[in-house]
N, C-alpha and C positions, 0 to 999 in steps of 0.2 A: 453394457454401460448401465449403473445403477440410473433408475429415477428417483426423484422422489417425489413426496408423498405430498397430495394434495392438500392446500390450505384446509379446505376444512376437516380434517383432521384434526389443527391444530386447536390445542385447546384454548381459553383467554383466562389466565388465572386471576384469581381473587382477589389478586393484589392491585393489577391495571385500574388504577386513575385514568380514563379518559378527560381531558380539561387542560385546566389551567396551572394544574400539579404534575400533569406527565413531561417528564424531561427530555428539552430538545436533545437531538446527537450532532454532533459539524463532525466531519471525519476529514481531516485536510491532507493531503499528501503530495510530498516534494517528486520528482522525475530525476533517477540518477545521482543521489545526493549521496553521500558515502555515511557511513556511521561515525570517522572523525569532522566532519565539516562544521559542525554546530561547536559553538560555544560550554555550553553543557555537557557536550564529550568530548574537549579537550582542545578544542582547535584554538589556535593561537593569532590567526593572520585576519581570517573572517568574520564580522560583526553580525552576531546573531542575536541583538540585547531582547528582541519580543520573544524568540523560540524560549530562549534563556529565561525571560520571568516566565514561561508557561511552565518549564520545567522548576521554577522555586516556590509556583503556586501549585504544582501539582506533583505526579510520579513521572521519574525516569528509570524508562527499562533498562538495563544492560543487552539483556537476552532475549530482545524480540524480531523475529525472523520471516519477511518476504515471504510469497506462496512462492514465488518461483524467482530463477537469475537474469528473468528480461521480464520487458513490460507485459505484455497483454494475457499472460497466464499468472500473473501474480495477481492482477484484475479481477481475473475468471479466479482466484481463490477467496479473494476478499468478498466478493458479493456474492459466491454460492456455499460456503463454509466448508467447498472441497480441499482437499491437496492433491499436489499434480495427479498421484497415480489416479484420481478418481475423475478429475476435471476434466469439462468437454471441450474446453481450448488447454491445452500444453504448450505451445511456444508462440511469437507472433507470426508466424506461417508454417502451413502444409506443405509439404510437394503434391499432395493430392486437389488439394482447395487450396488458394495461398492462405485468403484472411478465412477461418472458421470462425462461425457466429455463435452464439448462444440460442440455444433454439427455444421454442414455449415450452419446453418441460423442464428447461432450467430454473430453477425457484433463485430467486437474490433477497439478499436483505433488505433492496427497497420494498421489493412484494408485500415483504414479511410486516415490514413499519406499514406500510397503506394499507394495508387489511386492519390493523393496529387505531387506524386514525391518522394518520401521520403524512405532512405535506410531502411530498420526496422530490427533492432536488439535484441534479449532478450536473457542475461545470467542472469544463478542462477537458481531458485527456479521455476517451471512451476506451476504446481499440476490442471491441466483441461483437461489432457486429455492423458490418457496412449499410450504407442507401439500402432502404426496399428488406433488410433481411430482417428473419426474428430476430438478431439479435440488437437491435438499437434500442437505448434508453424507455423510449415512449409504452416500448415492447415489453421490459424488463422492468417495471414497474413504479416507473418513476416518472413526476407527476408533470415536471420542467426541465430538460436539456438544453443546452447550451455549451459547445467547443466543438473539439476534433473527434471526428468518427475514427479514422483512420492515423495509425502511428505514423507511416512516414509522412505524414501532412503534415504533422506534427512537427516536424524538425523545423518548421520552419516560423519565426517567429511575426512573419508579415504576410499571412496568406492572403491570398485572393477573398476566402469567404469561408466561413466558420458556420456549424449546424444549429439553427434555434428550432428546437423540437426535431419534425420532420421536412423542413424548409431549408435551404439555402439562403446567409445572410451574408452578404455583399459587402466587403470591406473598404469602402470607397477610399481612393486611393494607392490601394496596396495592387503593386504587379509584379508579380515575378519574383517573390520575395523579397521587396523591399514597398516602402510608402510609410504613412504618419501611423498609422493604428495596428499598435503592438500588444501581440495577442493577451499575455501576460494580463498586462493593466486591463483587457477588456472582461478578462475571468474574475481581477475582484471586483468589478464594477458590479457584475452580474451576482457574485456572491452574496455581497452585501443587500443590491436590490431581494436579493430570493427570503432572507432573511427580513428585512425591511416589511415584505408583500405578508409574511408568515408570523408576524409577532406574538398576532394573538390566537393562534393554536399549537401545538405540536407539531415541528419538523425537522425531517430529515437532510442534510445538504452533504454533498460530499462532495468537495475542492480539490478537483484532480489534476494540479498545478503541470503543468510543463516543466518549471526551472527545476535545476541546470543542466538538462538535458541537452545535448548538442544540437542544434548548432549552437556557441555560444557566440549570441547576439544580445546587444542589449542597446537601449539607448543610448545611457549617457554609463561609464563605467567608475563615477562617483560612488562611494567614497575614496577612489584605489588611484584614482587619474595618474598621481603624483609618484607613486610607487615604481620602483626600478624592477618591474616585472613583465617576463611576456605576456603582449597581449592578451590572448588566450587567457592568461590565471587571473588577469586584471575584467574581463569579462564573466569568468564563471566566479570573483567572489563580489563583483557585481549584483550578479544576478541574482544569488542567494541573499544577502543585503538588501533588495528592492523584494523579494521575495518576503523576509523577514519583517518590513515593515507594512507589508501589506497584511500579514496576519496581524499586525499591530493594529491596524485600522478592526478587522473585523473584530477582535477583542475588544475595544473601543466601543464598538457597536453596540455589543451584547452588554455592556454595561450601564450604557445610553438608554437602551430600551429598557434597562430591568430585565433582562433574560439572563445574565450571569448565572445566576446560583442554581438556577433550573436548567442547564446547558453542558452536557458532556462533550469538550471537543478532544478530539486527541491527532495527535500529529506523527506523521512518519514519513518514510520512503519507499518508495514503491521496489528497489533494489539499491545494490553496492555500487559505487560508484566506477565507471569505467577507464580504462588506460586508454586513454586521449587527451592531445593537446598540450600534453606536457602536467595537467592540473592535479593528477592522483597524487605525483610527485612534490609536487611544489608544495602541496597543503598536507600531504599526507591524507589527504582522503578518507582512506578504510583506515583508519587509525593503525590499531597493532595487530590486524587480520589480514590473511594471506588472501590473495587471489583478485580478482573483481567481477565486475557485471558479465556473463557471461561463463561463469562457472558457479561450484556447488561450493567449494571453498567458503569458508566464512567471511570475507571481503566481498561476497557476490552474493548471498542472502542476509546474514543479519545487518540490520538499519536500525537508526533510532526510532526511539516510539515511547511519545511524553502523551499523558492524559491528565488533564485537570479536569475537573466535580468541586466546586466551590461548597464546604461543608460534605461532601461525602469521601472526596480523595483527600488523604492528609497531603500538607503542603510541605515542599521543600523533602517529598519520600522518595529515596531508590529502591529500585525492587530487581534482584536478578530473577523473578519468576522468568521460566520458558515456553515461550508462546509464538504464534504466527498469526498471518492476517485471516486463515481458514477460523480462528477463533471468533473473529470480530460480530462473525452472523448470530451464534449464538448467547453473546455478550451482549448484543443488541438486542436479543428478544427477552432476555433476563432483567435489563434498565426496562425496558418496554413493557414487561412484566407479562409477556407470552409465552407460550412454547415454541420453540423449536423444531425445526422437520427433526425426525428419528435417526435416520441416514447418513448421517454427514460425518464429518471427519472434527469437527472445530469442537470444543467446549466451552461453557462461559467461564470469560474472564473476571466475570464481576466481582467474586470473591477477593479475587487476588488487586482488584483496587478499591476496594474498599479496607484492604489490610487483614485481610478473615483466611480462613482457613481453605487451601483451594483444591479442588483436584486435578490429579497432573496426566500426561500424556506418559503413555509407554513407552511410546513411538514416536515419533515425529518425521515426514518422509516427503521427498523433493524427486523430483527425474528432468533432465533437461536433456531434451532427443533433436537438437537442431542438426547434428551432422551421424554420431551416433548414441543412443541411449547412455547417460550417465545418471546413476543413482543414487541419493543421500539419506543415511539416516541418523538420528539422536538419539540415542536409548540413556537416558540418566545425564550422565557428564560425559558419554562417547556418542563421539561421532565418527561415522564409517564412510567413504566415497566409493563407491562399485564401476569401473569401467567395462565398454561393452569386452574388453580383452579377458574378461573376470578378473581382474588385479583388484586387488580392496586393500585398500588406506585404512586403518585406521589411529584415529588421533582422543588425547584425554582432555579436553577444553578446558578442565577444570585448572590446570595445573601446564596447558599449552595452549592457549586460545589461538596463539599465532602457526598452528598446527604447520606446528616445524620438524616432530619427531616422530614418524610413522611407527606405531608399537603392532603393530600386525601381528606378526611374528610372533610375539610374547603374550599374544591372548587368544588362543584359539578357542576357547569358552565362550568368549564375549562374540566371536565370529560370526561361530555357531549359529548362537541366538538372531542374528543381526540376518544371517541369510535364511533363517527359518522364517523370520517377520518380511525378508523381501519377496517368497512366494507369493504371497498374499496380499501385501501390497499397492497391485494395481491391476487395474483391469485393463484388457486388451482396447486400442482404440485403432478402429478403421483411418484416421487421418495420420496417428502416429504411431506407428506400427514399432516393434520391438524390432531394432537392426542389429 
């Protein structure tokens, strides 16, 4: 397994304004959210109007793609600017370890920002790294914790007690999954305090929301009460709705304090939305993408991913650049005006939202080994699926994004290249071994 390379190494370029000039980052992300659910890509049923002015005050991607098709390895790409083949967590469990942690030689982006200057915040959703391991927040470089350690905790919207820092906090009330204090509303409560406590330096916060991850519970299932729909769809467009105006509030915020124009937030999903409940169907979900959460198919990695920079990101822009959340580490060190560990798989995005001229990936490459190894890669406008049976898919996105017509067969050039780039690809890992 690569390591990487010690901070100091890194260099602190010429550019870094430490103060009152260096620009905060919010990095906010939905749980389970499909690429059709928002307003801004098309959805018709569900009220997303704050997601919606983020995307008419800043960029919408078409083409931004998940580290992984579950939770806790898409995680493990976002904060170490791996992709699977190189990441020390690949799925939310081992058969050898269930939860694998992140251990101290895994470098993250919050590391990268606190070495930077930079306050570092994460609430919501963790899932790298249980009680007592390297791999918790406090560990990993970040300065305030606050949610769930643990994904299956997670499913439940009225736990017993939620982590602050390295402590257990006690949700008075809640047993058994049910009581008053719904986790949700406690994550933007905490959000906005983290941002409140930090206005007058440089910080990091990254809102790693639960909604609409099942179970779908919600309070109250306003605005939808009245609607002649199952439960279930009347809960998950609920909850993205209550979801949406909470980012409303934190945009409120940042405008309240005078942090707006200094403030890079950007919004996405953590994955594709899954076949449960009846709700992919009902809303169309993965918009005109096959497959969902739980595969390599494009309905089960690429997500929405909107970024507003007031004066830096032109408003109201789309951008099909192709990119992943392995990007986001070195995109952050580029705003942050540092370098980069050397090692990594991710490039900055910076170019490409500021509207400048960017540079692209070759490659692009995914593995999801829950039962047996499946492989994905992107070269240009193809994309290839490799099962453990050797069978390989491949599809032209450019011209079938709903990879509906497998041209295998018709391109054995492009094959080629596609399994010459998959030797190399990944490196062996003792937790998830090649089946």
């Amino acid at each position: 397994m690569r390591l990487l390379i010690p901070f100091l190494a890194l260099a602190i370029c010429a550019s870094t304004v430490v103060g009152a000039q260096t620009p905060n980052i919010i990095y906010v992300m939905a749980d389970d959210m499909g690429y059709g659910d928002l307003g801004c890509y098309g959805q018709k049923l569900i009220r997303t109007p704050n997601i919606d002015q983020l995307a008419a005050e800043g960029m919408r991607f078409t083409q931004f793609y998940s580290g992984c098709t579950v939770c806790a390895p898409a995680r493990c790409c976002l904060m170490t600017g791996l992709h699977t083949g190189h990441a020390w967590v690949r799925d939310n469990k081992s058969s050898i370890l269930e939860r694998v942690p992140l251990r101290p030689e895994d470098f993250t982006v919050a590391e990268l920002l606190k070495k930077a200057g930079y306050s570092t915040g994460v609430v919501g959703k963790w899932g790298l790294g249980e009680p007592e391991t390297t791999g918790v927040p406090n560990k990993q470089g970040f300065d305030y914790w606050f949610g769930y350690l643990n994904q299956a905790h997670a499913h439940s919207y009225y736990p017993d007690y939620l982590w602050r820092n390295e402590e257990k906090y006690t949700l008075e009330g809640n047993v058994n999954g049910q009581g008053k204090q719904y986790s949700h509303d406690l994550f933007t409560q905490e959000a906005l305090s983290f941002v409140e406590r930090n206005k007058d330096k440089p910080f990091f916060l990254y809102l790693a929301y639960t909604i609409p991850h099942g179970k779908l519970e919600v309070p109250s299932d306003a605005p939808y009460s009245d609607r002649d729909w199952p439960q279930p769809c009347k809960n998950y467009a609920a909850m993205i709705t209550r979801q949406d105006a909470d980012i409303g509030k934190l945009m409120k915020l940042l405008k309240d304090l005078k942090l707006d124009d200094r403030t890079l937030v950007f919004f996405c999903s953590d994955n594709g939305a899954p076949d449960g409940g009846g709700t992919l169907r009902h809303f169309s979900s993965n918009g005109p993408l096959r497959g969902t959460k739980g595969q390599l198919y494009e309905g089960g990695i690429r997500v929405p991913m909107i970024a507003r920079w007031p004066g830096k990101i032109k408003a109201g822009a789309v951008s099909d650049q192709v990119w992943a959340m392995w990007d986001f580490l070195p995109t952050a060190a580029e705003v942050a005006g540092i370098s980069p560990p050397k090692n990594i798989d991710g490039i900055s995005m910076l170019p490409a939202l500021l509207s400048e001229s960017q540079k692209q990936h070759d490659f692009m490459y995914w593995e999801f080994n829950q039962a047996n190894l499946v492989q994905a890669v992107r070269m240009g406008d193809w994309k290839a699926i490799k099962h453990n049976s050797g069978k390989i898919e491949l599809y032209n996105l450019k011209s079938d994004v709903g990879e509906t017509n497998n041209i295998a067969a018709e391109h054995p050039e492009i094959l080629a290249r596609i399994e010459d780039y998959l030797k190399t690809a990944r490196t062996e890992s003792e937790y998830w071994p090649t089946r």
